[in-house]
C-alpha positions as CSV (number, residue, x, y, z in Angstrom):
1,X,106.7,99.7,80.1
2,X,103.3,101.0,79.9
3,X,99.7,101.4,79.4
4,X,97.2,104.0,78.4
5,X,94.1,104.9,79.4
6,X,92.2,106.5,76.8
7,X,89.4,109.3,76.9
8,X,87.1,107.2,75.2
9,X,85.7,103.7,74.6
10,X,86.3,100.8,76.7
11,X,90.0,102.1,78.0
12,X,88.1,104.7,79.6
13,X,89.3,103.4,82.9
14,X,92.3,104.5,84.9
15,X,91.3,101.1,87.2
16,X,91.2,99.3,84.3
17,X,94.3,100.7,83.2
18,X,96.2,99.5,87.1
19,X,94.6,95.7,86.6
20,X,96.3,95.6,83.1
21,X,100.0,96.4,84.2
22,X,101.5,92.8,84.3
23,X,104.4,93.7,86.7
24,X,106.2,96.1,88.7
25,X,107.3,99.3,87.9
26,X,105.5,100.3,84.9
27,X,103.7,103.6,84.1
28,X,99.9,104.1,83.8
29,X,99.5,107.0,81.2
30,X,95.9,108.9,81.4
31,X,94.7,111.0,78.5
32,X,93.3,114.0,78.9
33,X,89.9,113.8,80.0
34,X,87.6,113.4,82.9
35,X,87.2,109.9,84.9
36,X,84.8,109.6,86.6
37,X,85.6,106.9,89.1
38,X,85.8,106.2,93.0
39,X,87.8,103.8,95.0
40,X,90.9,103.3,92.2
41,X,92.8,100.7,94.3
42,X,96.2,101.3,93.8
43,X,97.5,97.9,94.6
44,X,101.0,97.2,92.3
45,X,104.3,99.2,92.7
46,X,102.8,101.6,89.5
47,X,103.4,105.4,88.6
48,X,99.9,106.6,87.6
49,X,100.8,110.2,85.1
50,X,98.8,112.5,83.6
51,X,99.2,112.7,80.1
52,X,97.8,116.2,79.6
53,X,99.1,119.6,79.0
54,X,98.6,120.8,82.4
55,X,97.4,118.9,85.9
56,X,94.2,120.4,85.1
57,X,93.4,118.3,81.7
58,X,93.5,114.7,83.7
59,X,90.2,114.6,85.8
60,X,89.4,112.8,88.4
61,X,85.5,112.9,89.8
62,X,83.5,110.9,92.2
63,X,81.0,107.9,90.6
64,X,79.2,107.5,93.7
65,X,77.6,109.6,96.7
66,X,80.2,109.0,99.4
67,X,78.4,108.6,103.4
68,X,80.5,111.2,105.5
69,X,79.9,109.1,108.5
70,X,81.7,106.0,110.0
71,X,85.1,104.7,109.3
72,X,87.1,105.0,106.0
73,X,88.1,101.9,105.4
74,X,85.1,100.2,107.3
75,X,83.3,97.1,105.8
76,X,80.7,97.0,104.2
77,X,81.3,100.3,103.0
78,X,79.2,103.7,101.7
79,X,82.5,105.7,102.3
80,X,84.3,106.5,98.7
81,X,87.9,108.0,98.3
82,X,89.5,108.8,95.0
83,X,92.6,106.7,94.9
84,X,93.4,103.7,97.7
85,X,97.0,102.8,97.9
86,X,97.6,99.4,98.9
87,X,100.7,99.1,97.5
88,X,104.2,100.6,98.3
89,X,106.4,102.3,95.6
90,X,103.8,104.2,93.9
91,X,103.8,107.7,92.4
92,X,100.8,109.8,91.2
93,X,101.4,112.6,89.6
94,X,99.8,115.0,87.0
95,X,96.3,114.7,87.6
96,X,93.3,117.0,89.2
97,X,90.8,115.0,92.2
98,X,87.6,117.3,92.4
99,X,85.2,115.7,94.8
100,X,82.5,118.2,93.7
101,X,83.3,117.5,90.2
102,X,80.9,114.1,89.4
103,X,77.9,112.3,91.1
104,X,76.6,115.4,93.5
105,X,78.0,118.0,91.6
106,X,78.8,121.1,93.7
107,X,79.7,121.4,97.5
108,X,78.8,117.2,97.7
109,X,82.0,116.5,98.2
110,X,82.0,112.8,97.2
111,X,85.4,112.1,98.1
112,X,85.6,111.3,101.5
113,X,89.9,111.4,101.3
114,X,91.7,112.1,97.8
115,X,94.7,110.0,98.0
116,X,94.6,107.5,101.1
117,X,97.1,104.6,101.7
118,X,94.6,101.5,103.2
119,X,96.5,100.3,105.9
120,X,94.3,97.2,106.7
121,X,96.1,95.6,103.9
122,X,99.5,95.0,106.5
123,X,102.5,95.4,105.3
124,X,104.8,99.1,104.5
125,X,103.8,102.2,102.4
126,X,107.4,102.6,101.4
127,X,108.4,105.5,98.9
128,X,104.9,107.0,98.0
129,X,105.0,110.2,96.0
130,X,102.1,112.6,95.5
131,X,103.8,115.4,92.8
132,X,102.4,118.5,90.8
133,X,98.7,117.3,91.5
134,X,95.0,119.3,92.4
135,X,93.5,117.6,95.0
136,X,90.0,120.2,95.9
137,X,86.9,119.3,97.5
138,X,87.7,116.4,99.6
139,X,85.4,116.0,102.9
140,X,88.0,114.7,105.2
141,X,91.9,114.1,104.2
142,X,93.4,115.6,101.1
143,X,96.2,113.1,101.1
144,X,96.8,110.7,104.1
145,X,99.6,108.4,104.1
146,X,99.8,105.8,107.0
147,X,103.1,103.5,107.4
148,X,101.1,100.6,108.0
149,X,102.5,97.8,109.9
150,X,105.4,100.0,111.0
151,X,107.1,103.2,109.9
152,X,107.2,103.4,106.5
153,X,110.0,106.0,104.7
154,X,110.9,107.8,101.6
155,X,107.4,109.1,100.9
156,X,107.5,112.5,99.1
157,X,104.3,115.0,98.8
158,X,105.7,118.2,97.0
159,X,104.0,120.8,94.3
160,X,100.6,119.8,95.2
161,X,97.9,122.3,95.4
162,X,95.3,121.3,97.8
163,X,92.4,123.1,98.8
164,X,88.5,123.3,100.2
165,X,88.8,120.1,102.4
166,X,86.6,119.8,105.2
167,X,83.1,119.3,106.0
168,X,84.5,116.0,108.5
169,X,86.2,116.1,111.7
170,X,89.7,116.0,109.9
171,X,89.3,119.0,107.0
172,X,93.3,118.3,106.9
173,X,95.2,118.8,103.7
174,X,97.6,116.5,104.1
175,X,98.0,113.8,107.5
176,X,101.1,111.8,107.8
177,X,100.9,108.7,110.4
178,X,103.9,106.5,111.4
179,X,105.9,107.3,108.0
180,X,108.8,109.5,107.4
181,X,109.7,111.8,104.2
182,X,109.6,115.1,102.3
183,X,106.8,117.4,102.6
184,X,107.6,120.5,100.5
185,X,106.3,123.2,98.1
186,X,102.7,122.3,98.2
187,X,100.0,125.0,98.5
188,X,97.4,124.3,100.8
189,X,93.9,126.4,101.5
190,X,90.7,126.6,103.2
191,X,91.3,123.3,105.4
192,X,90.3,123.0,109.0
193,X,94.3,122.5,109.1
194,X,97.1,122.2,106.5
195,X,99.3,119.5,107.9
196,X,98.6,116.6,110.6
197,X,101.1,114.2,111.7
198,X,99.6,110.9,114.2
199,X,96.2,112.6,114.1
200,X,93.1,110.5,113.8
201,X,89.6,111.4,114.3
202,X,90.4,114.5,116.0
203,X,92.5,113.3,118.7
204,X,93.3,115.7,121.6
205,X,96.8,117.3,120.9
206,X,97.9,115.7,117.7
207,X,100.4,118.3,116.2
208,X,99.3,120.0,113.5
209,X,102.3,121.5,111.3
């Protein structure tokens, strides 16, 4: 089963696109194109693909100026990721996340964390895969998956490239936190550090990978 978001006219929405699918396990196909929307909650068992020729076509960019200050997830918030996950089973895949890349424009860096699972919603982040995705520009946490109530497995984050986050306390490309999976093949740049596991606002001897 699926749905597609459209480069144009009132599809133009890859939130839009999530609060259509009807059920579990369907597929959210994104045109080509650049989208410019913040906080895409994630919140049904979906893969989310981009439909272009490369990653690069399918563009994701920030419609609001994100505070780099307080927490991520705090309420009321001036704090704007990319895509929230508040869902297990979900797979992204396909697509390019440029923090610099909408409202701001260059070294803004609008996306406080590219791909973050919101753990305040309880439950476990089961089986998350990140695959063959840009994720550039971020202020704090390329990707960041937390296993929520407890430890969450079969998460997968391979063929990414992720690069020129930082600016925050974190500046880590990828942070795992009570989960367990694959981390493999992914190219990761000009981060304060590449790979974090139970690290959170700079904790004193967290490992970094």
């Amino acid at each position: 089963n699926n749905i597609y978001v459209t480069d144009a006219g009132t599809d133009h929405s890859i939130q839009r696109g999530i609060d259509t699918v009807a059920s579990t396990g369907w597929t959210v196909n994104i045109e080509a194109g650049s989208y410019q929307e913040s906080d895409i909650r994630v919140n049904k068992k979906v893969t989310i693909d981009g439909g272009g020729a490369t990653r690069d076509d399918v563009r994701v960019v920030p419609a609001f100026a994100s505070s780099h200050t307080g927490g991520m997830f705090s309420a009321p918030s001036s704090v704007h990721s990319a895509f929230i996950l508040e869902s297990d089973h979900v797979t992204i895949r396909d697509i390019t996340i440029d923090g610099d890349g909408g409202v701001g424009g260059a070294s803004s860096r609008n996306f406080r964390g590219g791909i973050v699972t919101n753990y305040n919603v309880g439950g476990v982040f089961n089986n998350i895969t990140i695959t063959n995705s840009v994720v550039a520009n971020i202020y704090d946490i390329g990707v960041y998956l937390d296993g929520g109530d407890d430890l969450s497995s079969g998460s997968a984050v391979s063929g990414n490239d992720i690069h020129a986050v930082g600016g925050g306390s974190q500046g880590l490309g990828i942070l795992i936190g009570s989960a367990s999976g694959s981390i493999a093949n992914n190219q990761i740049g000009n981060t304060h550090g590449a790979i974090g596991a139970n690290s959170w606002s700079g904790v004193p001897g967290a490992p970094l990978l």
